[in-house]
N, C-alpha and C positions, 0 to 999 in steps of 0.2 A: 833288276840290278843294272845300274847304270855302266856305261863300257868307258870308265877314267881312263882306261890306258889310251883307248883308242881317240877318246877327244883331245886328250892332254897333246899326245903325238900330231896329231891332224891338224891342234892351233899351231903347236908350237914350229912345225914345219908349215904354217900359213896358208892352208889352205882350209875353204870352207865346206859346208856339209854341200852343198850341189855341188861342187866339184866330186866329191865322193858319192854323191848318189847318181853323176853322172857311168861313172868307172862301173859302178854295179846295174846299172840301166836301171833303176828305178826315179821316182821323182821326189825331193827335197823332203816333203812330209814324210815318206814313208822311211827316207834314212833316218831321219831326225828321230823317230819310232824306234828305229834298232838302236842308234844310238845311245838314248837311251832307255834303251833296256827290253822296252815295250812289245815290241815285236824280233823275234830269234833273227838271227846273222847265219846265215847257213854258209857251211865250211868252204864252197866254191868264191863266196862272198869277201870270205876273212880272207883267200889266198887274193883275190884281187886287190883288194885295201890294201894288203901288207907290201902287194909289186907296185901299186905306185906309191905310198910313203915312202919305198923303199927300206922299208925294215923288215925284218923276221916276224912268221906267225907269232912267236913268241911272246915279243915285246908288245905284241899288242894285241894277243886272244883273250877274254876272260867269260872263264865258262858260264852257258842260259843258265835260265832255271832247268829241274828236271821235266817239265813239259808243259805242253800249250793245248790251252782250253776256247773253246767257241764260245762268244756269248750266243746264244740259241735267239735271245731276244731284239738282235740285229742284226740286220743283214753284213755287215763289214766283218771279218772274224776279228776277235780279240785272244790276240794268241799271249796271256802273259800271266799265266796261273803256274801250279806245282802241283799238278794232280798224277801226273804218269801218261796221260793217255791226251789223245784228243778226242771233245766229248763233242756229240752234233745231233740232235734229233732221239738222243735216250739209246743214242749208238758209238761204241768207239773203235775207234781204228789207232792198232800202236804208234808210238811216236814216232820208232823207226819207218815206217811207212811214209809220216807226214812230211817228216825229214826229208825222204828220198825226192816227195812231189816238190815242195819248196825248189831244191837244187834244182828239178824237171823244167819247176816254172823258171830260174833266175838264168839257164840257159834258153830257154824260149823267147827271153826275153831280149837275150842279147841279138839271137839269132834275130828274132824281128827288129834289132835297132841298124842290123847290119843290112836287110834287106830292103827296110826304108832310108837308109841312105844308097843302099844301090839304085831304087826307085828317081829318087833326088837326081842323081847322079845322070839317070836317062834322060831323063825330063829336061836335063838342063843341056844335053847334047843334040837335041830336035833344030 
């Protein structure tokens, strides 16, 4: 399910997908992915997007599917099926679990984007 609301608002206030994949620390393809549709927008995610569009969760949440599957058959996950679970190795783990790591990761993420510009930041004061 493609995220209209979310593109319609992002052109229409002129900005582009890397600048939004900046905001969420991921890189350009993989927004482009949640965008549409492809891979799940976890709720830490939506709350960033919405602060700097500056609009409300509202105007521009639109619910996943009900759950994300692994393709077993390669290595990348492919999270964009409706099965309830996520499936990995003839094993699954509830979605609220997967949910939770996603958020784990998209703060790890940030954290490491903060720590490598404090890195930066030293390096450039020697």
């Amino acid at each position: 399910m493609q995220k209209e609301k979310l593109r319609s608002i992002r052109k229409r206030k002129g900005y582009t997908q890397q600048q939004i994949a900046d905001i969420i620390a991921t890189d350009v393809s993989n927004y482009s992915r949640k965008e549409s549709g492809d891979v799940k927008i976890v709720r830490a995610e939506w709350e960033k997007i919405a602060n700097f569009l500056d609009v409300t969760m509202e105007e521009i949440y639109e619910e996943d599917e009900a759950s994300i599957v692994v393709n077993n058959d390669h290595p990348v996950f492919n999270d964009s099926s409706a099965s309830g679970v996520y499936q990995y190795n003839n094993s699954t783990v509830p979605l609220s679990i997967v949910e939770n790591l996603q958020e784990y990761i998209s703060l790890l993420k940030v954290e490491n984007q903060k720590l490598n510009e404090e890195i930066r930041s030293l390096k450039g004061k020697k």
